[in-house]
N, C-alpha and C positions, 0 to 999 in steps of 0.2 A: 796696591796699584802696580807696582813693580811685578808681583807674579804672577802678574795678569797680563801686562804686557810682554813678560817670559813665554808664557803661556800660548798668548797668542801666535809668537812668532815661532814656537815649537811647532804648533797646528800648521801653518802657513809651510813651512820645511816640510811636514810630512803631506801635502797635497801639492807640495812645486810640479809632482811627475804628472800629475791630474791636471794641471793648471797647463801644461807643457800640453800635454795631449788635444787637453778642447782646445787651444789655442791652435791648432792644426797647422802650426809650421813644422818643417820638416826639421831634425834636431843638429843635421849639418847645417843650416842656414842661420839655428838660434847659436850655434857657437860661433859661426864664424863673426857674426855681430859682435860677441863678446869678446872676440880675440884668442878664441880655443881654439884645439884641434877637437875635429868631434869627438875623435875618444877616449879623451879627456872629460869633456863636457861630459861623455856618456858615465863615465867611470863615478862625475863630481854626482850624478844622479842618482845612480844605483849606489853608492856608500854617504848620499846625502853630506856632501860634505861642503857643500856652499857656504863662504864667507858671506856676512852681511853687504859689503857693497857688491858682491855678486848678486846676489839676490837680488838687491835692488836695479840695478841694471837687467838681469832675467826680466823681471816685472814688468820693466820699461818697455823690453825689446816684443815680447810676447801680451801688451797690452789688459795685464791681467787685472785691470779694473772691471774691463767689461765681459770677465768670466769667473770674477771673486763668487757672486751668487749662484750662480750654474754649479761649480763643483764643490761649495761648502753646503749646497742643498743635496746634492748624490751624497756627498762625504754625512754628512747628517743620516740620511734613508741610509747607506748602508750600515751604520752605526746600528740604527733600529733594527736591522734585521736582526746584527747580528747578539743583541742586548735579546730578541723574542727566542733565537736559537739556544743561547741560554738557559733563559726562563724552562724553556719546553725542556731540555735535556737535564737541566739541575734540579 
């Protein structure tokens, strides 16, 4: 149970920048909600370095209940591609 819930929240960190994007706020507005400087915020995206109550307020701020399914289905499909890319080259 536990490394599943590891798991999931491993998944969830490597699509916050996905989740960030369909959410189509601009990425100064989702820091300053949070009480960053943007490039900060930008720096904690690109080195993935979000603490858990960051995350959780991200979440909050950028409303990513109602874009959980939109980017864990693209994150899925390109999964697929790149598992066929594979297949075809190996």
């Amino acid at each position: 149970m536990f490394a599943e819930i590891v798991a999931d929240y491993k998944n969830l960190q490597n699509n916050l920048d996905k989740l960030i994007t369909a959410s189509g706020y601009e990425l100064s507005d989702i820091a300053m909600q949070l009480g960053m400087e943007p490039a900060a915020f930008e720096d904690k995206i690109e080195n993935n370095e979000f603490r858990v109550d960051e995350v959780e307020k991200l979440l909050d701020v950028i409303k990513a209940d109602e874009l959980e399914d939109k980017v864990l289905l693209e994150s899925s499909l390109e999964n697929e591609k790149d598992t066929e890319t594979i297949a075809l080259h190996g």
